[in-house]
C-alpha positions as CSV (number, residue, x, y, z in Angstrom):
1,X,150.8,68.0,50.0
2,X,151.5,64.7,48.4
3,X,152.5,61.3,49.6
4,X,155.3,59.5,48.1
5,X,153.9,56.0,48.2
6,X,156.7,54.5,46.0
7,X,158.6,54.6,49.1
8,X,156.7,53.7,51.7
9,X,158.1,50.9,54.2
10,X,155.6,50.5,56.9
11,X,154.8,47.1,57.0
12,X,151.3,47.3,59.2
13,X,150.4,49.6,55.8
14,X,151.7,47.4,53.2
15,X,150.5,44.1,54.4
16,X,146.8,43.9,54.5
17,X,146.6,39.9,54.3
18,X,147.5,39.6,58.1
19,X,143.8,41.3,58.5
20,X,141.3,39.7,55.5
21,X,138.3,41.0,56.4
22,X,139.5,44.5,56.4
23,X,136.6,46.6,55.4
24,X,137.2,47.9,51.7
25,X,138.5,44.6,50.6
26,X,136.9,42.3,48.2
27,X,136.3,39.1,50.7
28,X,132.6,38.5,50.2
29,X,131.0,36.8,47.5
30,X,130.5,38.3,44.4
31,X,126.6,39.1,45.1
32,X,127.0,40.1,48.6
33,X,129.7,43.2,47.4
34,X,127.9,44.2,43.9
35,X,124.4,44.3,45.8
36,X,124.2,48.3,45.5
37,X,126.2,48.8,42.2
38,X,125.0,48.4,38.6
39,X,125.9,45.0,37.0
40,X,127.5,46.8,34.2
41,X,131.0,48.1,35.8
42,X,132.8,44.8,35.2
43,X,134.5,42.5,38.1
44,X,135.1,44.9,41.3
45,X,138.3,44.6,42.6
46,X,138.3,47.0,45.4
47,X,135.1,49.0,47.2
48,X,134.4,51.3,49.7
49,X,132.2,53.9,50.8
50,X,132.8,57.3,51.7
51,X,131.2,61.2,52.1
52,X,130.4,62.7,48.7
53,X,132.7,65.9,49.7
54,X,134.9,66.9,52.6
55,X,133.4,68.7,55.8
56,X,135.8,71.6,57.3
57,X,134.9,72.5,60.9
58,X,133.9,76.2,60.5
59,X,134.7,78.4,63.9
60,X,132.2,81.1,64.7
61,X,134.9,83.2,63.7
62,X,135.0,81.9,60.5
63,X,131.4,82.8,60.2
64,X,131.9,86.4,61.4
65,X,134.9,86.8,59.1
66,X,132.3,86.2,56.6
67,X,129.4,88.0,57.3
68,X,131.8,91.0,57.5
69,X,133.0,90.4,54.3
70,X,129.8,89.8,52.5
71,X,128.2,92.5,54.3
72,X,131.3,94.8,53.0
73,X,130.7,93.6,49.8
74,X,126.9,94.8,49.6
75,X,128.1,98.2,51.3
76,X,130.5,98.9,48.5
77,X,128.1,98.3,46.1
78,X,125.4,99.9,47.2
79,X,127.9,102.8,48.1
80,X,129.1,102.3,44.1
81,X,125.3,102.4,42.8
82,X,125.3,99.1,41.6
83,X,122.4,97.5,43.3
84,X,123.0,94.0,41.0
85,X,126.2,93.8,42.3
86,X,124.8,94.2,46.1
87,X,122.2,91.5,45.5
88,X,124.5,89.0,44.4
89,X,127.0,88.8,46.9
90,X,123.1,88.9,49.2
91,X,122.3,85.7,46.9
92,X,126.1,84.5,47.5
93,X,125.7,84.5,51.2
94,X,122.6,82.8,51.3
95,X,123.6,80.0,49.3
96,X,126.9,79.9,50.7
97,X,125.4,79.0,54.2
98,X,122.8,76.9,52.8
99,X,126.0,75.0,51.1
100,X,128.1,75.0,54.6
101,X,124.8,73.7,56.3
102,X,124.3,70.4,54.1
103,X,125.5,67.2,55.0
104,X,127.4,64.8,52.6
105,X,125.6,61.8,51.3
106,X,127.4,58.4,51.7
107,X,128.7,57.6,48.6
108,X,130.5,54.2,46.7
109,X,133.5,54.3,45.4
110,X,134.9,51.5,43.3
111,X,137.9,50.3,41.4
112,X,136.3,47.7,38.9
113,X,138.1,45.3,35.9
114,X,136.5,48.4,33.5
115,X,137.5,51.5,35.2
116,X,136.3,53.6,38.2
117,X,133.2,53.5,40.3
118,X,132.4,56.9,41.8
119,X,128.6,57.5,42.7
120,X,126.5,56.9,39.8
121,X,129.4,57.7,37.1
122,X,132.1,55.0,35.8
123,X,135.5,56.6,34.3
124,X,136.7,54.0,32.0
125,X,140.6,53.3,31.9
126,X,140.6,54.1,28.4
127,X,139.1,57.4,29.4
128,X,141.9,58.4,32.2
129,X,145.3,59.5,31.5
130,X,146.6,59.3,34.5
131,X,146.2,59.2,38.8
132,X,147.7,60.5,41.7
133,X,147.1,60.5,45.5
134,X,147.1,63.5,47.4
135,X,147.9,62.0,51.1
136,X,148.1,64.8,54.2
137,X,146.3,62.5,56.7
138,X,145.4,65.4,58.7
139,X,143.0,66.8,56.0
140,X,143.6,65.0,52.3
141,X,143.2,61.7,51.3
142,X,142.2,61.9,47.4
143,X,142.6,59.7,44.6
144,X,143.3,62.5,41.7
145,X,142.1,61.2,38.2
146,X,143.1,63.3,35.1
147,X,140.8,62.4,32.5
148,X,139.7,63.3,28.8
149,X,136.8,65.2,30.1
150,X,137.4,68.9,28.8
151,X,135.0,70.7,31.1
152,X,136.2,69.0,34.5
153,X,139.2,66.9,33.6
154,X,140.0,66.5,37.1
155,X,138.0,64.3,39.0
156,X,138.8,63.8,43.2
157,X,137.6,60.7,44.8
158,X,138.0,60.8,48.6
159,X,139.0,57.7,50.4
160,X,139.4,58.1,54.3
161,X,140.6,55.6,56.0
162,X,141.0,53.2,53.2
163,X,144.7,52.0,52.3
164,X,146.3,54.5,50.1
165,X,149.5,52.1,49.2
166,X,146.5,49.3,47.9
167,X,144.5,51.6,45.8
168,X,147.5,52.8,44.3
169,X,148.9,49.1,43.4
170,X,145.3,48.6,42.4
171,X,145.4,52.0,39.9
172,X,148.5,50.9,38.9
173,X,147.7,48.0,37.1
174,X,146.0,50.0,34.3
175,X,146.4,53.7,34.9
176,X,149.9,55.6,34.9
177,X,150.7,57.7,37.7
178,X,151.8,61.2,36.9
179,X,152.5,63.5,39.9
180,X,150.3,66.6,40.0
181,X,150.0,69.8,41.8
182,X,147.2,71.4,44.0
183,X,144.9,73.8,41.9
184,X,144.2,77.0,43.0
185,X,140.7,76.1,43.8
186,X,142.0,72.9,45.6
187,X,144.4,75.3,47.9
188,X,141.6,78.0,47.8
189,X,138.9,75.6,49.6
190,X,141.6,74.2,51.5
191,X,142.6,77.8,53.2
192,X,139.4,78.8,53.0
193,X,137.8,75.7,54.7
194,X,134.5,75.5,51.9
């Protein structure tokens, strides 16, 4: 599921200066590009904006296969006398196709002198052990931060159709990369397209 970008040869890719106003790139002035981010992130080296989360085209198969189940689920427990277990797979439904209904906000991404920009939230390079990029251009472009956070110490920031071999040589310069694996939830809402 990884991309190797240690290897990667393709010139086009490597060799953005050919194209300088690339979008992503830091080629306005310094109040143009910090216009919608707070003064207090330090210098940005690198922006761009992207969906807060990734959008899987659901089939109306897809949406039976779910009504079934959630519908086999409330059977069972009503069948089982357990009429709290019934209404919450009822809840789960409903808020599961509210969820599949919403749209993702635009959000900015940055990697600034201090750290990294992701919405409203900044994740200082003293406060990330590590990075890696998960690059399947089919369906994953992430940047993968491992931080100090104990709750979440994963944190997934989705770049499109930015450059994956720049924002790694920008990472680079003050965050180790350390390969990592999938999670189960990362495979799980992969396969299961949520």
């Amino acid at each position: 599921m990884s991309f190797d970008l240690k290897h990667r040869q393709n010139k086009a890719f490597l060799n953005h200066d050919e194209n300088p106003n690339q979008e992503g790139h830091f080629n306005d002035s310094q109040e143009d590009f910090k216009q919608d981010l707070p003064s207090d992130i330090g210098e940005i080296l690198y922006k761009w904006e992207g969906p807060e989360f990734e959008v899987y085209e659901k089939s109306a198969r897809w949406y039976i296969i779910a009504i079934v189940f959630i519908l086999g689920m409330v059977a069972y427990a009503l069948y089982t006398n357990g009429p709290i277990m019934a209404i919450t797979f009822i809840l789960i439904g409903i808020v599961g196709y509210i969820y599949s209904q919403k749209q993702p906000r635009l959000v900015t991404f940055a990697i600034t002198s201090k750290g990294v920009f992701a919405d409203k939230e900044l994740y200082t390079y003293d406060n990330i052990f590590s990075f890696w990029i998960f690059y399947e251009p089919t369906h994953t472009r992430v940047v993968s931060l491992h931080t100090k956070a104990s709750m979440l110490p994963y944190v997934h920031i989705p770049f499109d159709d930015e450059n994956p071999v720049e924002l790694r040589e920008m990472l680079l310069k003050n965050i180790p990369e350390i390969k990592q694996d999938p999670s189960l939830i990362d495979t799980l809402e992969r396969v299961l397209r949520i």
